[in-house]
N, C-alpha and C positions, 0 to 999 in steps of 0.2 A: 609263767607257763602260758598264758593268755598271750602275750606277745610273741612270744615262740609261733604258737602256732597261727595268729596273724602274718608274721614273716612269713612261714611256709606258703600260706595260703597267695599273700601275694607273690613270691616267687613260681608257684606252681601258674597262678593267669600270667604271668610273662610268657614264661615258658608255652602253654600251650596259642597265647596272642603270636609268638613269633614267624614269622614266615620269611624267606628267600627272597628279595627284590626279585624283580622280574620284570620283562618287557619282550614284547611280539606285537608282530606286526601280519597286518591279514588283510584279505580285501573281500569284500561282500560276494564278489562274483569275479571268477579269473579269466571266464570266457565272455565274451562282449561283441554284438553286434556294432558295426561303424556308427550308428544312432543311436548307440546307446550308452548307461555310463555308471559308474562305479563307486563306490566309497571305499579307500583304504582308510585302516585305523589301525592307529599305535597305541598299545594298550601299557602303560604301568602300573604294575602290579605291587603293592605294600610299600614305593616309592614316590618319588616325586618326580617329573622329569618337563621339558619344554618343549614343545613345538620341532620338529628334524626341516631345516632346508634343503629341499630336493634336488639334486641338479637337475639343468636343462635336459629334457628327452625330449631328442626327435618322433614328431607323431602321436604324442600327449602332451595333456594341457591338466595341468596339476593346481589345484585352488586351494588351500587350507581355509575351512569353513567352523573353523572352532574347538573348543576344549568340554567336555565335561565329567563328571565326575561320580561314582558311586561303590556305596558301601555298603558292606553284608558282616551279619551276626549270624554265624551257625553252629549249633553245641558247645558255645562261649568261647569261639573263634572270633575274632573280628579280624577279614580282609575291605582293604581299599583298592580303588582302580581310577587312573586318570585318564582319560581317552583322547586322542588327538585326531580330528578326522580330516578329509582330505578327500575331495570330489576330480574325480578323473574324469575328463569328457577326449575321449580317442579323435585322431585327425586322421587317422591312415588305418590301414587293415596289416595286420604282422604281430609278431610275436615280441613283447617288449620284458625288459627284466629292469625292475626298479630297485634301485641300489646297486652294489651292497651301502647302507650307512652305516657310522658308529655310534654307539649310545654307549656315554658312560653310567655306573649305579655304581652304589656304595661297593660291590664286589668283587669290580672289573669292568672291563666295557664288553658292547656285544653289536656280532653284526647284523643287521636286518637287512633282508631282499625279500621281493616278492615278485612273481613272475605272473605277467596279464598276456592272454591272447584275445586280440580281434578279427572278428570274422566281416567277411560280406554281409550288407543287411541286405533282408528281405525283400526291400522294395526295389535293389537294383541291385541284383548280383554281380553285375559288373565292377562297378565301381569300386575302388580299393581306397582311395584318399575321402576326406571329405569335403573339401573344394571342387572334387566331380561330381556332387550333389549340389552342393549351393554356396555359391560367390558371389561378390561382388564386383564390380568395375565403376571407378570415378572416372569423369573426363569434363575437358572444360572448352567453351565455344572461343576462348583466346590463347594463347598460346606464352604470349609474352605483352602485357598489358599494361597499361599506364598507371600511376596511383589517381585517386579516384575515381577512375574509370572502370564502371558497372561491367561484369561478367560472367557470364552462367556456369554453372558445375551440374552436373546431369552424374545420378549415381543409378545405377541397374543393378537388381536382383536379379539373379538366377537363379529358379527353382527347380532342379525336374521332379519329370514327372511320375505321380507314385507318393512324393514327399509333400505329409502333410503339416500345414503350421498357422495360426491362429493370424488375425486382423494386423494386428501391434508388430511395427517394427522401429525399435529403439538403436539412435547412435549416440556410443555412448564414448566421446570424445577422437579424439584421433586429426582436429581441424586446428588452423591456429590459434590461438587465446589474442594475441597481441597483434597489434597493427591493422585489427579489421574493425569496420567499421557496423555497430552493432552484431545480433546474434541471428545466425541465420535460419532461413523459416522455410523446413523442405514439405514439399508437396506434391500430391502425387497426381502425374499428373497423363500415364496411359499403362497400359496393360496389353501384354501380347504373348501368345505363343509361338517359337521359331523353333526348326529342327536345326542342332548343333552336334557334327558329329555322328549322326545316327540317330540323338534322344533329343528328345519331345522338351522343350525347357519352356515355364513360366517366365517372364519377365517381366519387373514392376518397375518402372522409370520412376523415380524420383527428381524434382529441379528446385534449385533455390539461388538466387543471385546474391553474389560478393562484392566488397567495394575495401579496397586498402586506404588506410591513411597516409600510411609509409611506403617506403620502396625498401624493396631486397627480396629475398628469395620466403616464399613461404610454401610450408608443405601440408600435401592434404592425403590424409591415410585414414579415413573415417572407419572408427569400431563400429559393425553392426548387428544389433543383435535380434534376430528372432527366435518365436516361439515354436520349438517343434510340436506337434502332437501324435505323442509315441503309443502303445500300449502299454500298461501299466505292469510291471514285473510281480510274482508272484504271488495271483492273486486266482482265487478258487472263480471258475465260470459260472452265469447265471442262464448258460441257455441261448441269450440273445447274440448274435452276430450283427446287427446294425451298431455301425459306431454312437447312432443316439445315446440307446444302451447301455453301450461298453461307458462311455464318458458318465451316463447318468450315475451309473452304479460303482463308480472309477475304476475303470478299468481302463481309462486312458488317463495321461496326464499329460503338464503344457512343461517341456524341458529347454530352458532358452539355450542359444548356442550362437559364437561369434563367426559370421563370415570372413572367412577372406577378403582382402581387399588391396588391389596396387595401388601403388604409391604415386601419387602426384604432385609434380614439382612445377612452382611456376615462378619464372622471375620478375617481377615488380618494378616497371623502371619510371623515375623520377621526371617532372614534367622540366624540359628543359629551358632553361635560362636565358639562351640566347634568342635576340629577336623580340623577344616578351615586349609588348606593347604598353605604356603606362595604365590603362584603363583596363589591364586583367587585374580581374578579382579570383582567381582559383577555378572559374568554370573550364568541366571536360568534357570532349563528348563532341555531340555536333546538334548544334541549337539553331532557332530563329527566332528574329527581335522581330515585336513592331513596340510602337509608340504612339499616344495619342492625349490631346490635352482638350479641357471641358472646363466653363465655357472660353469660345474664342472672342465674345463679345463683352465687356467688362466694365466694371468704374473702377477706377483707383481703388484700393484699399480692400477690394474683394477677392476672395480666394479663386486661382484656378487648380485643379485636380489634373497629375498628370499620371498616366495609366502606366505601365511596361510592361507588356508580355513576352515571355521566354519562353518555347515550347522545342523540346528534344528529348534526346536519350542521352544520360549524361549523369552526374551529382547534381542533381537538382535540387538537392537539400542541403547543401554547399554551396549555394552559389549566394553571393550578398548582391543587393542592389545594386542597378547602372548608377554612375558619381555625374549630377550635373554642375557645370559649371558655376560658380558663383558669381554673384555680380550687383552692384551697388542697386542696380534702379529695380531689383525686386530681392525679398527676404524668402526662404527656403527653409523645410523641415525635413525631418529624418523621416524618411519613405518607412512603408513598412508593409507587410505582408497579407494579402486579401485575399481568401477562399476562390476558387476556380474551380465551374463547370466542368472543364474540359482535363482529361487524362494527360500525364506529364505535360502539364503545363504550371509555370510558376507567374504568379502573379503580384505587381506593387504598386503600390500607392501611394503619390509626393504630393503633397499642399504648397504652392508655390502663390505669396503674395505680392501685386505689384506695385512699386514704391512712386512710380514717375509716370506722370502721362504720357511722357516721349519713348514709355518702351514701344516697340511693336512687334517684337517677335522674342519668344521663347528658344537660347538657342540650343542645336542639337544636341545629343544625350550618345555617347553609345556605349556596346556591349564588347569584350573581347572575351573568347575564347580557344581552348587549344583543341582543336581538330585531330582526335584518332587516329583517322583515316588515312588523311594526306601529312600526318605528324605536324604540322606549323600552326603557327597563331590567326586566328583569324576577329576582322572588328567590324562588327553591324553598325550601322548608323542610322536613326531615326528622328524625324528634323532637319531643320528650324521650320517652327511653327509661329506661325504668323496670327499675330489677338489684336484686336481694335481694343482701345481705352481710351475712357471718357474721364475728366477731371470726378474724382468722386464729393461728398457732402464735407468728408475733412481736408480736401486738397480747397474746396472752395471756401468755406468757413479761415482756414489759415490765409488765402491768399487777399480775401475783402477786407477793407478798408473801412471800419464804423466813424465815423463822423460823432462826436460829444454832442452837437445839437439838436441830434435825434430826440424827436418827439417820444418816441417808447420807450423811452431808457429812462429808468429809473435807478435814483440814489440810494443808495443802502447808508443806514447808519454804523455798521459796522460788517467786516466785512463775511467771518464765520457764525453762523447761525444753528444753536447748540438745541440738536431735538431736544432736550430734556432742562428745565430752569437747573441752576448750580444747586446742593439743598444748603440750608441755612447755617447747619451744622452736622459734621461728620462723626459719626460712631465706630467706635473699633467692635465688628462683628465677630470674631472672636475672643472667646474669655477662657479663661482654666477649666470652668468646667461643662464649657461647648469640646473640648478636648477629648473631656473623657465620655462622648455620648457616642452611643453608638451607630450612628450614620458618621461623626467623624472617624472613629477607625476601619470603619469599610473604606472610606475614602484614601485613610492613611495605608492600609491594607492591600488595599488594587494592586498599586505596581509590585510590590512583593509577589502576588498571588501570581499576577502576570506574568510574569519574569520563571518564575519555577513551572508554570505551564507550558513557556515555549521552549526552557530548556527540557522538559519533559518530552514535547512535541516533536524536537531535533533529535532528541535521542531516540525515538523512536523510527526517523527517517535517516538516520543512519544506520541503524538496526536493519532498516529492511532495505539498503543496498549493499552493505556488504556481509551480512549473516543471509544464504542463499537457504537453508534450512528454515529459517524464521519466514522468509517471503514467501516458499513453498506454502508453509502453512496458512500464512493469511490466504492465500489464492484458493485452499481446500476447497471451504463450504463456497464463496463464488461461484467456479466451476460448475463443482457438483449442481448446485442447484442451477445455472443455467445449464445442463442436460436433464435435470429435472425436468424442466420449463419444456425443452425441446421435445422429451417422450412425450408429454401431454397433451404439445399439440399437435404433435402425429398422431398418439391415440386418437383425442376427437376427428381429426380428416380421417380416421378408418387403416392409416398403416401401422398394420400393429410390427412389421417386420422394424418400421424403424424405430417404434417406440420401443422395443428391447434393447436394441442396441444403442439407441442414447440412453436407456437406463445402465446397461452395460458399462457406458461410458463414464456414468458420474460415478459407478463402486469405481472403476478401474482410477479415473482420475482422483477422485479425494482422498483414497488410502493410497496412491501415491505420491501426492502434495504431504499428507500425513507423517507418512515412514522416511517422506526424502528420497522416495528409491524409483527408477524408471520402470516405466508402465510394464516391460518386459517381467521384472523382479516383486511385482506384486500377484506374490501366491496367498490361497484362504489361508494357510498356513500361517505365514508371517502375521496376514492381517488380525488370525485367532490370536496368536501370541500378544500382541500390541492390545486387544482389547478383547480381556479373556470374561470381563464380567457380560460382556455379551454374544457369547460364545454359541449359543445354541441357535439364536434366532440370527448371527451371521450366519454359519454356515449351513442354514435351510434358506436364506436368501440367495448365498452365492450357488448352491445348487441347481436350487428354480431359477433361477437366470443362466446357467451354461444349459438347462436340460432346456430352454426354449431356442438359446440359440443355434442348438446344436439339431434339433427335433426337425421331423419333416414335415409338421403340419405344424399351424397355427393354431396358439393357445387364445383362451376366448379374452373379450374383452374386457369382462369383470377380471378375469385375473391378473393380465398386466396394472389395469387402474389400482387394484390392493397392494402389485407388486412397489408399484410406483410409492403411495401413501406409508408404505411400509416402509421401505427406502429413507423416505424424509426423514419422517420417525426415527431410525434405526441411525442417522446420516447427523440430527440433530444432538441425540443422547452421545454418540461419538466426540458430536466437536468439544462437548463439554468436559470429557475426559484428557487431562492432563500423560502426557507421556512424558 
């Protein structure tokens, strides 16, 4: 009887647990300003289901931002739900319909669509694309360039105006990986408004110089990304209409978004072959030699120093030393590289010793390189330099003639004369049980210990060139604290404007070294996530740091110095937590 109604009992919780798979799809918001953006989500319901690949829509830019999950007990129901979201950021203004897709479930498949309109934003009712708010353009000051031969790439922002967006502008790929030579380091380097069209456009110039190793076509389409700063979607008012305000109490927030950008092509062509003079070593560009040698007055067997200056626009970090000739009646070292005063200018240094009194002149030295400009080879020539030498103390000592009758000469009894008498009798300093003492096995110990420290040491520096996540993180606390260092001593000279923003700088940089994510991708959010056990005195930090940046007056100077102190603090207990 007991079992009976056990059975029923669990067949009646099936029965009422059972529910209909299910799946729909929805989006947060189907109406949307050009600046603004949306979450679709695909919800399944009492099933299981994966991620939907979207097709290409013209005018949307579709992101899959993740999966998660939840479950409800209600009157001895239990439903589950797996959500699948998907962040839409609009390129154009129009009316789009996403999908139809197919989803299969245990009971058929089904189709999903979901229909988004964009409107004109606010701040230019004009505008229908988002490219007629803000784009990019690359360009470069060569056209068709030599390998290693240095050349500028100039990238402009366009901003109009109306459109607001924070400090930080991240490119986040789109240059070549291969065949350049190191990583390039853009900087900003003017600011202008021009009218385009009618409207008012910001424009931020950025420049950074390239250099190829290889020849062939390489292209350049840089992703760029900024922060816009939107008004924050449905959120109750508190009164205030200064944006100070709006952002303290968020009602604004920082939404990144990729520019536009053309495409730039440039062909790479190879330094040619013919003609090439024996005495090029790889320099490009358009250089000037001189040459100089120290001293010109000498004795045999003393050093002369000879100098080589190179100064142009060119691979100057490529270029290997002028080859002087060789030659019996002096001995020659390998030149090597000497610190310089003066801006692109390279600098070396030969020790040149000479063997014979009958040298008298040092001969010339030169330099070749391939010329840009007029495309040919060209070869500097510096020298012969002309040195007096005088027989030195071993050309005379070898060349004099002692005479046996000399009065000062003394006979030795034998010929090697041993600092120390022979001892009488030898002892074997080790025994069995010098063996087992303990300064012998440190001794025996060393190179073991050695040995597993620098394989330790090597793995570590290989860790940190090719794990870019790993080197991220050692640069963290650096960083940071040298923006530390920087707020501080703007606070003591009295600018507190800069010491915000270098404090600004060291949250934005070390939870970006931290997360591995570009300065653009570090929101409080993320950062709460990442380190949640300091949750509360984060985000009253990053608070009080956008409400001064943002604020129109100046906070005093006690409170940046606590902001700072806090920072450290807060920057310190971080690096110690493991992610």
């Amino acid at each position: 009887m007991n079992k009976r109604i056990i059975y029923f009992l669990w067949v009646g919780l099936v029965f009422l647990n059972a529910h209909a798979a299910d799946v729909q799809m929805k989006l947060d918001r189907n109406i949307i300003s050009l600046l603004d953006r949306t979450v679709l989500s695909v919800e399944f319901s009492d099933t299981t289901g994966d991620a939907i690949e979207f097709p290409i829509i013209d005018g949307l830019d579709i992101q899959y931002q993740g999966k998660s999950s939840e479950t409800r007990i209600v009157n001895m129901q239990r439903t589950f739900k797996i959500i699948h979201r998907y962040l839409i950021t609009p390129k154009q203004t129009g009316n789009f319909i996403i999908g139809p897709v197919q989803v299969d479930l245990p009971g058929g498949s089904r189709a999903l669509q979901a229909q988004l309109q964009v409107i004109k934003s606010q701040n230019d009712s004009e505008a229908q694309q988002l490219s007629q708010l803000l784009y990019a353009e690359i360009a470069s000051t060569h056209s068709n360039p030599y390998v290693y031969e240095p050349f500028d790439l100039t990238l402009k922002l366009y901003i109009r105006e109306g459109i607001q967006i924070d400090n930080s502008i991240s490119i986040l790929g789109g240059l070549p990986e291969q065949g350049i030579d190191g990583d390039p380091d853009w900087k900003r380097v003017h600011q202008e408004q021009q009218v385009i069209e009618g409207h008012i456009y910001t424009i931020t110039t950025l420049k950074t110089t390239f250099q190829t190793i290889t020849a062939g076509t390489f292209t350049f389409e840089p992703n760029v990304q900024l922060n816009l700063i939107v008004p924050r979607q449905n959120r109750r008012s508190y009164g205030f209409n200064d944006p100070f305000f709006g952002d303290f109490f968020g009602r604004q927030e920082h939404r990144p978004v990729k520019l536009e950008c053309n495409k730039l092509t440039l062909p790479v062509r190879p330094v040619p072959q013919k003609n090439c003079p024996p005495t090029y070593t790889g320099a490009v560009g358009q250089f000037e030699f001189q040459a100089s040698i120290s001293p010109t007055q000498l004795k045999t067997g003393e050093p002369i120093t000879l100098t080589s200056h190179i100064k142009g626009i060119g691979n100057l970090d490529k270029i290997t030393p002028p080859i002087l000739a060789t030659n019996t009646a002096y001995k020659i070292y390998q030149p090597r590289i000497i610190p310089s005063a003066e801006t692109r200018t390279l600098q070396f240094e030969q020790i040149i010793i000479p063997q014979s009194a009958e040298l008298t002149q040092i001969p010339a030295i030169h330099f070749s390189y391939f010329n840009t400009q007029d495309e040919s080879f060209h070869t500097l020539t510096a020298g012969p330099f002309a040195i007096e030498l005088s027989p030195g103390d071993q050309a005379r000592l070898l060349t004099s003639k002692t005479s046996l009758s000399d009065p000062t000469l003394r006979t030795l009894d034998y010929d090697i004369i041993h600092l120390k008498p022979q001892p009488k009798r030898w002892k074997n300093p080790y025994t069995l049980e010098t063996l087992y003492s303990r300064k012998s096995l440190i001794w025996i110990s060393t190179p073991l210990l050695l040995w597993i420290a620098t394989f330790l040491w090597i793995r570590i520096l290989h860790r940190r060139q090719n794990d870019s996540a790993y080197q991220r993180r050692s640069q963290a606390w650096p960083e940071a604290s040298r923006s530390l260092k920087e707020a501080q001593k703007a606070l003591n000279e009295n600018n507190l404007t800069a010491a915000n923003e270098a404090l600004y700088q060291a949250i934005t940089t070390y939870f970006g070294h931290r997360l591995n994510r570009p300065p653009g991708e570090v929101t409080c959010t993320r950062i709460i996530q990442a380190f949640n056990q300091e949750q509360v005195v984060l985000t009253e930090l990053i608070k009080a740091i956008e409400h001064n940046r943002y604020s129109p007056s100046t906070p005093p100077q006690e409170t940046i110095q606590m902001q700072i102190k806090t920072t450290r603090s807060l920057l310190q207990k971080c690096e110690r937590t493991r992610l």
